[in-house]
C-alpha positions as a LaTeX table, in Angstrom:
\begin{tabular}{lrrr}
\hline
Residue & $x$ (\AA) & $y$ (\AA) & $z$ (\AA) \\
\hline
Unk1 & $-43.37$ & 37.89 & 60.85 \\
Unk2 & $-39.57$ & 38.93 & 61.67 \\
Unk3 & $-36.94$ & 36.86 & 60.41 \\
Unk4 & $-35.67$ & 35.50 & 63.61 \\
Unk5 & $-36.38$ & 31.88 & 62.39 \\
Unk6 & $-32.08$ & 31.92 & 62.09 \\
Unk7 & $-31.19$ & 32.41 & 65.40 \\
Unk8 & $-32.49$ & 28.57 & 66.00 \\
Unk9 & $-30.64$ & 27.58 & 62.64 \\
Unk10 & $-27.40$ & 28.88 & 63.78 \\
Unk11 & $-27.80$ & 27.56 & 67.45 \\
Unk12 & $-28.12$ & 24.37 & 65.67 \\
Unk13 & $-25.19$ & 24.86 & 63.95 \\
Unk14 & $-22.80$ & 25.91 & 66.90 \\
Unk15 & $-24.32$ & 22.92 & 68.59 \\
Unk16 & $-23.08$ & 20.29 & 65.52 \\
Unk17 & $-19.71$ & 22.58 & 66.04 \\
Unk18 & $-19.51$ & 22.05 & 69.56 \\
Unk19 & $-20.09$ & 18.25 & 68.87 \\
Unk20 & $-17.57$ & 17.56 & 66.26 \\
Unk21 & $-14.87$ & 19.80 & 68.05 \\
Unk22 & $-15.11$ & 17.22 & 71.07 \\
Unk23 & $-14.83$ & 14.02 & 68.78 \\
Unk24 & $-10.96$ & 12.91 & 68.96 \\
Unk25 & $-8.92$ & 13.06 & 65.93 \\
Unk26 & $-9.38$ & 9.80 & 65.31 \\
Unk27 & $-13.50$ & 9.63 & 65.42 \\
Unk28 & $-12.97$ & 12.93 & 63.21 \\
Unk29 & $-11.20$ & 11.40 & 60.37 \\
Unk30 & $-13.47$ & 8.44 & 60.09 \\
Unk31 & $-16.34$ & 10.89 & 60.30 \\
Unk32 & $-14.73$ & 13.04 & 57.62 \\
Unk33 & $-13.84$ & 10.11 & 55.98 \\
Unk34 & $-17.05$ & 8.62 & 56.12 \\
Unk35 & $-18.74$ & 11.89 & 54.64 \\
Unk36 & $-16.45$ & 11.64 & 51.87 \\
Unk37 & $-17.38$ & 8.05 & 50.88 \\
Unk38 & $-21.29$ & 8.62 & 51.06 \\
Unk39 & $-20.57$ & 11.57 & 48.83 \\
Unk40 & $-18.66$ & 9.86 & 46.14 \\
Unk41 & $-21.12$ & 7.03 & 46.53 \\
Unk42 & $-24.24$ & 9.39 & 45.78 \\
Unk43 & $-21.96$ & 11.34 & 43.15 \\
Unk44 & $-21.76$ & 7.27 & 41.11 \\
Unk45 & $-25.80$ & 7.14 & 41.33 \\
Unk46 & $-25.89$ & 10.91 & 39.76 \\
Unk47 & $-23.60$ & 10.23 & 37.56 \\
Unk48 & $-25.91$ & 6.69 & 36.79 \\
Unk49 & $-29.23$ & 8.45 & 36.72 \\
Unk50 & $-28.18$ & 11.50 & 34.87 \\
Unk51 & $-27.06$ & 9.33 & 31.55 \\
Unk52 & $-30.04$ & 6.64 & 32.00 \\
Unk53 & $-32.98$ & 8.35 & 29.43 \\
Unk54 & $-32.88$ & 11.61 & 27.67 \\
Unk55 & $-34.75$ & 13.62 & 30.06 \\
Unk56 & $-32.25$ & 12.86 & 33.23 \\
Unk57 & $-29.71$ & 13.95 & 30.48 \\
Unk58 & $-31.45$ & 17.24 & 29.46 \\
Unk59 & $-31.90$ & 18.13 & 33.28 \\
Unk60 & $-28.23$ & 17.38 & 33.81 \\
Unk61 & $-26.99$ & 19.78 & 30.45 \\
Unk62 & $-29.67$ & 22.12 & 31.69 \\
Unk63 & $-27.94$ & 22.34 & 35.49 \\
Unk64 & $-24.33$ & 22.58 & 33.72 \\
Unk65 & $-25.51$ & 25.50 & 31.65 \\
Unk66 & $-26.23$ & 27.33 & 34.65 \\
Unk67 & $-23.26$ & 26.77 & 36.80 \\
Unk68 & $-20.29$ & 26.84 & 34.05 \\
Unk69 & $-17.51$ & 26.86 & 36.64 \\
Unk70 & $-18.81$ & 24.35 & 38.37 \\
Unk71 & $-16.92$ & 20.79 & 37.94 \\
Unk72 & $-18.72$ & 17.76 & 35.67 \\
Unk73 & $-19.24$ & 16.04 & 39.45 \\
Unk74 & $-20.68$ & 19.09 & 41.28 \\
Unk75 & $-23.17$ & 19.34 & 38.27 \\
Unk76 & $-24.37$ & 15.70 & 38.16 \\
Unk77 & $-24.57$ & 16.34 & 42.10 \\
Unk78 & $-26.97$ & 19.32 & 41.80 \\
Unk79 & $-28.91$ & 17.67 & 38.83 \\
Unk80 & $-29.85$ & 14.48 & 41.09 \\
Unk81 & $-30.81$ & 16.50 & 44.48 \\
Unk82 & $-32.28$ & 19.75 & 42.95 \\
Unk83 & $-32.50$ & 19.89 & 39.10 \\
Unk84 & $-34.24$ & 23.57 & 39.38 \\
Unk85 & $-31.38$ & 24.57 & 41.31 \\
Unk86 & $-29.71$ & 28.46 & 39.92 \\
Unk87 & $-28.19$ & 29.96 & 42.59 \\
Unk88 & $-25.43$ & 27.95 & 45.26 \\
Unk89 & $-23.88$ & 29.07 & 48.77 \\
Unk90 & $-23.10$ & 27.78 & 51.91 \\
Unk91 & $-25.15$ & 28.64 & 55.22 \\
Unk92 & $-22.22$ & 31.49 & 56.22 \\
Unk93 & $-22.38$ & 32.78 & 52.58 \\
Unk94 & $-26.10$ & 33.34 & 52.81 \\
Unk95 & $-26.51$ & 34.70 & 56.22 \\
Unk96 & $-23.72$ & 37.37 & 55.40 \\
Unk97 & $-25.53$ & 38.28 & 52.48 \\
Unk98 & $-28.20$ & 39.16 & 55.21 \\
Unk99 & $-30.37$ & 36.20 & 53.79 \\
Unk100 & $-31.69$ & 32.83 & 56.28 \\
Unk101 & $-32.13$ & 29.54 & 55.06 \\
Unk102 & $-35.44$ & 28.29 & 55.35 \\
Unk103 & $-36.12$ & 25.73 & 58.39 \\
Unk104 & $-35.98$ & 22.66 & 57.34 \\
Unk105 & $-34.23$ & 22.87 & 54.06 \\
Unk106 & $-31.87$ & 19.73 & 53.41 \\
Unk107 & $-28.67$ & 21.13 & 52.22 \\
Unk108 & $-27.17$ & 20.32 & 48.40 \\
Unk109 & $-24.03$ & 18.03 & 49.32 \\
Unk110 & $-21.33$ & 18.99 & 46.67 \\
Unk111 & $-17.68$ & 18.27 & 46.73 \\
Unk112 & $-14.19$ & 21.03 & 46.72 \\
Unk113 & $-10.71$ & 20.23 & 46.60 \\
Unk114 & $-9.10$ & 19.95 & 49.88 \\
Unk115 & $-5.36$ & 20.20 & 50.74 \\
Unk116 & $-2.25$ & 19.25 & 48.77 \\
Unk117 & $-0.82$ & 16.20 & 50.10 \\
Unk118 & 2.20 & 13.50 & 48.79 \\
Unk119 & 1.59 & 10.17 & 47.85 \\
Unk120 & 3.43 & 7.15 & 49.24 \\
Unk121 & 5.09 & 6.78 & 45.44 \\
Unk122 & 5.75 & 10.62 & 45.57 \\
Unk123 & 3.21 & 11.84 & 43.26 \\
Unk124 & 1.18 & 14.55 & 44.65 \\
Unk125 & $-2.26$ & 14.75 & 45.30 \\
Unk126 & $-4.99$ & 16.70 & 46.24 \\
Unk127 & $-8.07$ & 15.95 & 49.31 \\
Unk128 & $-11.84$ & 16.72 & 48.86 \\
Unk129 & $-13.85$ & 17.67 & 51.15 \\
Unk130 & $-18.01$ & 17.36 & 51.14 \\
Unk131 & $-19.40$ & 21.17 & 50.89 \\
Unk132 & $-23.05$ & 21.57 & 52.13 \\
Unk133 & $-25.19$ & 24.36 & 49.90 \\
Unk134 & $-28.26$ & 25.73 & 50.01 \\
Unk135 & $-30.12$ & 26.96 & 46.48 \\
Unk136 & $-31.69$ & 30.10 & 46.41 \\
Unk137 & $-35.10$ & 29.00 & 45.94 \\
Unk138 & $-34.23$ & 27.09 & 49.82 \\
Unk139 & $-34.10$ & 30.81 & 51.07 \\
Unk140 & $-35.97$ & 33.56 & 51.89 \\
Unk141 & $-34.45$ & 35.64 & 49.42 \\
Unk142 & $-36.59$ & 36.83 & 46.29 \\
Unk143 & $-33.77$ & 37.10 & 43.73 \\
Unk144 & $-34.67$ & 35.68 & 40.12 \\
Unk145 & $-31.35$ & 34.13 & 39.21 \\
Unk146 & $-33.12$ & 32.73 & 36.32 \\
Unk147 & $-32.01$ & 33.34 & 32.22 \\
Unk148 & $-32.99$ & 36.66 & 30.75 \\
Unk149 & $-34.09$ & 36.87 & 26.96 \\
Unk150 & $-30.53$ & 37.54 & 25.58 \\
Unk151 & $-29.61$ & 40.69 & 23.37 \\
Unk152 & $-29.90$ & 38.90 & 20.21 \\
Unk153 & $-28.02$ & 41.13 & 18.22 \\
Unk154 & $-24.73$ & 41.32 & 20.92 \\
Unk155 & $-24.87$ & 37.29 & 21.64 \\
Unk156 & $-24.69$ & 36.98 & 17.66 \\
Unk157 & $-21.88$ & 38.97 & 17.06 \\
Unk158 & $-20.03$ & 37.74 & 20.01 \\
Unk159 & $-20.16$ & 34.25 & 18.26 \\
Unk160 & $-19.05$ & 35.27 & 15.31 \\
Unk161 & $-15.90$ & 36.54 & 16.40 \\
Unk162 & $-15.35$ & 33.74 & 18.52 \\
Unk163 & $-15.12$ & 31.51 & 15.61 \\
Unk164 & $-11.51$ & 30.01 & 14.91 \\
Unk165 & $-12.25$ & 30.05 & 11.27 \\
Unk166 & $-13.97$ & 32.07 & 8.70 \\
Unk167 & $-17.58$ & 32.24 & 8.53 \\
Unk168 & $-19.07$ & 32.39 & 5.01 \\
Unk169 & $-22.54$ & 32.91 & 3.56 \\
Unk170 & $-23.96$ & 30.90 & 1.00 \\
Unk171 & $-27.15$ & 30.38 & $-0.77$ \\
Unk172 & $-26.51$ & 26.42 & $-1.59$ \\
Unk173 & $-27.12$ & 24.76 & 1.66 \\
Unk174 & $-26.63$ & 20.81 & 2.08 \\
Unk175 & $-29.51$ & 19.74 & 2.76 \\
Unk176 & $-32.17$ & 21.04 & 5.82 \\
Unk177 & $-28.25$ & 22.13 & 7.15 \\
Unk178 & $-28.29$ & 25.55 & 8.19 \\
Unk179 & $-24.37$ & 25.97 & 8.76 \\
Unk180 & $-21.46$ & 23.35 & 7.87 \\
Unk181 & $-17.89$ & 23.33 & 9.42 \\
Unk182 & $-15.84$ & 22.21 & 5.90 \\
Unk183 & $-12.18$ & 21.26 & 6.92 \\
Unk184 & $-10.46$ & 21.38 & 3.71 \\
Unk185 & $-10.97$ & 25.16 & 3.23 \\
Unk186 & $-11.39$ & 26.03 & 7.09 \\
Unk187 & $-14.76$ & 27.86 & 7.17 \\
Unk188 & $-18.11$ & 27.49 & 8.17 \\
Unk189 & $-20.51$ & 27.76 & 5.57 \\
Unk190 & $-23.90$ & 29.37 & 6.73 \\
Unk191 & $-27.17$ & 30.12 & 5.52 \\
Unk192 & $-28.35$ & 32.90 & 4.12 \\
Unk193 & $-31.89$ & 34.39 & 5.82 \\
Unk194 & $-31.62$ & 32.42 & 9.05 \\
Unk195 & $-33.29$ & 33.84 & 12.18 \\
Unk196 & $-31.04$ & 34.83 & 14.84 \\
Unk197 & $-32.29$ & 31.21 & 16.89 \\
Unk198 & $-31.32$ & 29.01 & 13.91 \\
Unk199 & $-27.99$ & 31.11 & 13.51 \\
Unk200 & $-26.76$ & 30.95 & 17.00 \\
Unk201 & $-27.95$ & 26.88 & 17.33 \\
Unk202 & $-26.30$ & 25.81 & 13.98 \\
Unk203 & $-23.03$ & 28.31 & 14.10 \\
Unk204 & $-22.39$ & 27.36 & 17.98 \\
Unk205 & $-21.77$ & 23.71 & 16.76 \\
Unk206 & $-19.66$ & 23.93 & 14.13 \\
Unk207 & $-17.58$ & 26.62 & 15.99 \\
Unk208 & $-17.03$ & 23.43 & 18.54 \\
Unk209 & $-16.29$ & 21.16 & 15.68 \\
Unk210 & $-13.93$ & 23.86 & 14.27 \\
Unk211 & $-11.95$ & 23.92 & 17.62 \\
Unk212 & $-11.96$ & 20.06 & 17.65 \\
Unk213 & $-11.00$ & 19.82 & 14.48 \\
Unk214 & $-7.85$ & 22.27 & 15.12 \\
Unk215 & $-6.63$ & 18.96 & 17.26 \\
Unk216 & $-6.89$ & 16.54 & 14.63 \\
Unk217 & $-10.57$ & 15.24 & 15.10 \\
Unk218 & $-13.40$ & 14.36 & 13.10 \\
Unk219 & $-16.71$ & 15.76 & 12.53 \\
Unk220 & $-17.56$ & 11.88 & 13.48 \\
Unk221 & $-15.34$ & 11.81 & 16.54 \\
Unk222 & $-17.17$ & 15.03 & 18.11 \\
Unk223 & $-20.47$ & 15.65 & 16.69 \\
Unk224 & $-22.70$ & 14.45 & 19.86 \\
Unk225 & $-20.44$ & 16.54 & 22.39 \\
Unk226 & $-20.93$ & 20.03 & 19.90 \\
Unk227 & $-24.54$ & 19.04 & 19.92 \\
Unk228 & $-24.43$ & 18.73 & 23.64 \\
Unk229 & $-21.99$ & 21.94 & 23.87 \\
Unk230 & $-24.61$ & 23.73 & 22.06 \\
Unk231 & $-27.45$ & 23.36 & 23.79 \\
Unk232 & $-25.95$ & 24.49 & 26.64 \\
Unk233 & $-24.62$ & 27.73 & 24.75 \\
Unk234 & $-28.15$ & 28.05 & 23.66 \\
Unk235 & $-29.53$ & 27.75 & 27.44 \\
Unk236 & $-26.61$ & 29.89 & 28.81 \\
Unk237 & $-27.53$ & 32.95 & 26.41 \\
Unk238 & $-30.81$ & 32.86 & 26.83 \\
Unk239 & $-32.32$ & 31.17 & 23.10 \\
Unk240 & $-35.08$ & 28.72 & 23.31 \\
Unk241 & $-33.65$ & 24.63 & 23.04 \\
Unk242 & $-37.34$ & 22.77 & 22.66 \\
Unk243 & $-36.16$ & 21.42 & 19.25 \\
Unk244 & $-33.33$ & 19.55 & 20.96 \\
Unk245 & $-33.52$ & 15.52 & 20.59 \\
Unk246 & $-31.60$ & 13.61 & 23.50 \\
Unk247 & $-32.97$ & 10.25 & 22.92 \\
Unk248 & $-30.24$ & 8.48 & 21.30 \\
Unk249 & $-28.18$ & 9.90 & 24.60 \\
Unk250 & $-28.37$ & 7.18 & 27.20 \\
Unk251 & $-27.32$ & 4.69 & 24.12 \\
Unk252 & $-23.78$ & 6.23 & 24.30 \\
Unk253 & $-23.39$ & 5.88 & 27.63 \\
Unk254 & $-24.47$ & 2.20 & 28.13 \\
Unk255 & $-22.26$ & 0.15 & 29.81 \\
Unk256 & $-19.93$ & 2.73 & 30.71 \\
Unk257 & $-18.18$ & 3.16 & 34.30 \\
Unk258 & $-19.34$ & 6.39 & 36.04 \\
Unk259 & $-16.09$ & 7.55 & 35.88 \\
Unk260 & $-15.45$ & 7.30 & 32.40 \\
Unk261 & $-19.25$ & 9.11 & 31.57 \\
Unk262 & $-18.07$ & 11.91 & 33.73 \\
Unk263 & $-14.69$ & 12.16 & 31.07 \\
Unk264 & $-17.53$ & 12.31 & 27.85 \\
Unk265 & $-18.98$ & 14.96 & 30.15 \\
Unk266 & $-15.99$ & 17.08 & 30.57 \\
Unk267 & $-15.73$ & 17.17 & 27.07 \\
Unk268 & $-18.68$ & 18.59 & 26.65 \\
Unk269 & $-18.60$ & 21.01 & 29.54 \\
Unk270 & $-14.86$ & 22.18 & 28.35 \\
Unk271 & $-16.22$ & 22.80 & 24.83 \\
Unk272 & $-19.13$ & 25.27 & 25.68 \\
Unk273 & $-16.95$ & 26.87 & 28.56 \\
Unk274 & $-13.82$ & 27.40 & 25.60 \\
Unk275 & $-16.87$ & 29.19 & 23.34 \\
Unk276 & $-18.72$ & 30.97 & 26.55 \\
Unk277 & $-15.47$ & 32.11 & 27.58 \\
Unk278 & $-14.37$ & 33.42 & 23.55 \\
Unk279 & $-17.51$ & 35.37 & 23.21 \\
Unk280 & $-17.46$ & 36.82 & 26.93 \\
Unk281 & $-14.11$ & 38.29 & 25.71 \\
Unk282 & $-15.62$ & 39.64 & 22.77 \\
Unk283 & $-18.51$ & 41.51 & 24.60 \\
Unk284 & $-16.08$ & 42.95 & 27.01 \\
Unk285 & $-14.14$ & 44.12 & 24.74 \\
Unk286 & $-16.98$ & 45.21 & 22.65 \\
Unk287 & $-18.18$ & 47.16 & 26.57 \\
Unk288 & $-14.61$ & 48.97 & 26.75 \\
Unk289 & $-14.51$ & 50.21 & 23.00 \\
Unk290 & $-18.14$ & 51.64 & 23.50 \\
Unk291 & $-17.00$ & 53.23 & 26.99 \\
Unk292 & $-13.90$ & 54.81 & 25.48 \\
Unk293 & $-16.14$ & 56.54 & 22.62 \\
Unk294 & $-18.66$ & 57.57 & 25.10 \\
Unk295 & $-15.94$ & 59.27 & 27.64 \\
Unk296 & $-14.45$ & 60.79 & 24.13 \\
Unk297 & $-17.57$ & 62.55 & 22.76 \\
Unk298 & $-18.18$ & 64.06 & 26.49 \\
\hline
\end{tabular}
């Protein structure tokens, strides 16, 4: 069977063009318009469903784990139409690519900033405009975008030199705590003989709390959003997350406006993005020193 399934799909499409382009600008801007309200409307159920019990939760930390530039809205937008989603474009994207959207696939509505405009009071603003996507898995390509077991050993020491503080062994742990941010001599205290799992679970935290705490906050203040930030670290480099508890999670969000979830959820998505982004630096950094000696022993 060819692949000649797209020539329909993209007759369809010049068709809707065709259609829109003979709307006047009126009937377009209340169409636009109108696309825009649906999508904030279904982005306020997301945002609903995704904080209502602690599996809609994991699902929605899961989906932000594997799209880390994607916004807190765009996540909670993925996470309520496909939760399995790992790989985003747009028709035009795909079909360059050389790949064809199945027939039949709905498309992934997702929002993206728009035009600068002024406000009446002079402020200036920005418009959004409703993106249609298609996932990978709506295609007929055969890509596995899917996590790969991480290089234990690389992940690890990218960590460790992301931490803002010193990082200090000890044999006299508090408790069943593996590591332990302690302000008043700015370290982390860790375990001695942890695996590399219960290392990168337990030192990914406190690095968050460390950063937090470099802005004046308390270990009370941010210790649910470094849990949160680290189980995304933990799904974004690849180390298992089963032992994660979210059950207590839909308690902290009861009662709360969408919009002010979504600003809990930006803290969370900005903390594992400021340690993602630390230990990226570190590993490409760690890429160029190894290139260098390579090119110098030639």
């Amino acid at each position: 069977m060819n692949n000649l399934d797209d020539l329909f799909t993209a007759g369809g499409e010049k068709n809707e063009n065709k259609s829109e382009r003979s709307y006047n600008k009126e009937e377009w801007a209340a169409k636009k318009q109108q696309e825009r309200t649906d999508a904030f409307e279904l982005l306020d159920t997301a945002t609903k469903e995704a904080v209502e019990n602690c599996e809609t939760f994991r699902d929605y930390l899961l989906v932000q784990s594997r799209f880390g530039r994607y916004s807190v809205s765009n996540a909670l937008l993925i996470a309520y139409q496909n939760n399995e989603a790992t790989y985003l474009a747009d028709f035009e994207t795909w079909k360059e690519k050389g790949v064809f959207v199945n027939r039949g696939e709905k498309a992934i509505t997702l929002l993206e900033p728009g035009n600068e405009f002024t406000r009446e009071d002079g402020t200036t603003g920005f418009s959004v405009n409703v993106k249609r996507m298609f996932d990978v898995s709506q295609t007929n390509s055969r890509r596995d975008y899917s996590r790969r077991e991480p290089d234990e050993r690389r992940v690890l020491k990218a960590l460790i030199a992301s931490s803002p503080c010193d990082i200090r062994m000890t044999n006299e742990p508090e408790g069943n705590v593996c590591a332990r941010y302690v302000p008043k001599d700015d370290a982390i205290y860790i375990r001695q003989g942890l695996d590399g799992y219960d290392i990168f679970r337990s030192l990914s935290q406190e690095i968050v709390i460390a950063n937090f705490a470099k802005d004046g906050f308390s270990r009370e203040d941010c210790s649910f959003t470094a849990y949160c930030a680290s189980y995304i670290l933990c799904e974004r480099s690849g180390f298992d997350t089963g032992d994660y508890n979210f059950e207590k999670a839909p308690d902290r969000f009861k009662e709360a406006e969408p919009k002010t979830i979504r600003g809990q959820l930006d803290k969370i998505r900005d903390s594992a993005n400021e340690v993602s982004q630390d230990m990226r630096r570190v590993m490409e950094e760690q890429q160029k020193a190894k290139r260098s000696k390579d090119d110098g022993a030639r």
